[in-house]
N, C-alpha and C positions, 0 to 999 in steps of 0.2 A: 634288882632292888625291890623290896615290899613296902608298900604303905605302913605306914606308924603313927599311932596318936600321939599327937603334940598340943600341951596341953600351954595357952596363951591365946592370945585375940591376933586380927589378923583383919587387915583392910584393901580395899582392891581401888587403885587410881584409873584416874578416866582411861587411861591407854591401855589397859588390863593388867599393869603390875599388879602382883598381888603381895603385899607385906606381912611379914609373919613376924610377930616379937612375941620371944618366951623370955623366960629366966638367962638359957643360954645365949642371945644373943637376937637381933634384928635379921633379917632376911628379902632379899626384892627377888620375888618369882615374875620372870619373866614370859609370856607363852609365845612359842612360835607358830608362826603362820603355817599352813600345809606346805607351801613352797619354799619356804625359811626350811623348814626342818630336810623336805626333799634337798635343796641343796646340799645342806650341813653335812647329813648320810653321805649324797654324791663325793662331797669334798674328802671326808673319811675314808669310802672305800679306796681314791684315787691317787690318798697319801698311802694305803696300806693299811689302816687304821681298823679299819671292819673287821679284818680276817685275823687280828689282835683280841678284839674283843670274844669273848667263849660265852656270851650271852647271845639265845634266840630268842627275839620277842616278838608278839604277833604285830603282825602289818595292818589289822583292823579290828573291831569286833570278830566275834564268832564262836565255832564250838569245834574241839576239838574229835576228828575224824578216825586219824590215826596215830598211833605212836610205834615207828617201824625200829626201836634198836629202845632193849631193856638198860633200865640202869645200870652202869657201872661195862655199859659195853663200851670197844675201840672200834672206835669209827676213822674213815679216811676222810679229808676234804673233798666236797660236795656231795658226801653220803646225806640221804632224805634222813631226817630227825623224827619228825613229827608234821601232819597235815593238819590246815585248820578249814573248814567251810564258811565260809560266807558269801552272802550275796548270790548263794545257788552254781560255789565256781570253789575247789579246792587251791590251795595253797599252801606247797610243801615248803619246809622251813628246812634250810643243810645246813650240815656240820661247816664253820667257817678253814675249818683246818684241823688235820688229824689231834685226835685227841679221845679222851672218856668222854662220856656222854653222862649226865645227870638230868633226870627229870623232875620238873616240879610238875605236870598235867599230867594226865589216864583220859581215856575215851571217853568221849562224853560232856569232861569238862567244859561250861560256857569260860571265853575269855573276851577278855578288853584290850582295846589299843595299847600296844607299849607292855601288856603282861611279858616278863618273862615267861618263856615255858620249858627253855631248857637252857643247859650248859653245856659247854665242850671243852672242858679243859683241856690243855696241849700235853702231850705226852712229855717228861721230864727230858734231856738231852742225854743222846744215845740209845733212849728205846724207840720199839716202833711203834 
């Protein structure tokens, strides 16, 4: 998912909802806590849900180190994606399950919490 301008006002209540009202419609953005969300992940990978998702997104800040499989390459599950640096400690990001590989990041690139950086879409049924 990318950031988009959304053009409307937008208010934040004592408990950090945040409300957003456009044209199309009212919204309550909710934020979760580091441990809310650790859960949430936890609960995901443990229904199966993780290795469903073909979005890798970074686990922190940082700047991207490596990106070891070009676009539009097939990758196996738990092939290295792409590595991000932070905090002086690399962080390899894998394919959640065989699939293509698409990239949004190149070397170099700084990234943010929660950036997408790539994708692994699943290979259709009966290829490999």
């Amino acid at each position: 998912m990318r950031p988009a301008p959304v053009t409307g006002e937008s208010a934040r209540d004592a408990d950090g909802t945040v409300w957003v009202h456009t044209a199309d419609g009212t919204w309550a953005l909710t934020p979760l806590s580091r441990r809310a969300a650790d859960e949430r992940r936890r609960a995901r990978r443990e229904r199966g849900d993780a290795a469903s998702d073909p979005r890798l997104a970074a686990p922190m800040p940082g700047t991207v180190v490596a990106v070891h499989h070009a676009d539009g390459d097939a990758v196996t599950a738990g092939t290295r994606i792409v590595t991000i640096e932070a905090m002086k400690m690399e962080h390899p990001l894998t394919a959640p399950h065989d699939g293509t590989v698409h990239l949004d990041v190149a070397v170099g690139d700084q990234v943010r919490l929660g950036q997408v950086l790539a994708r692994v879409d699943p290979h259709p049924e009966g290829t490999p």
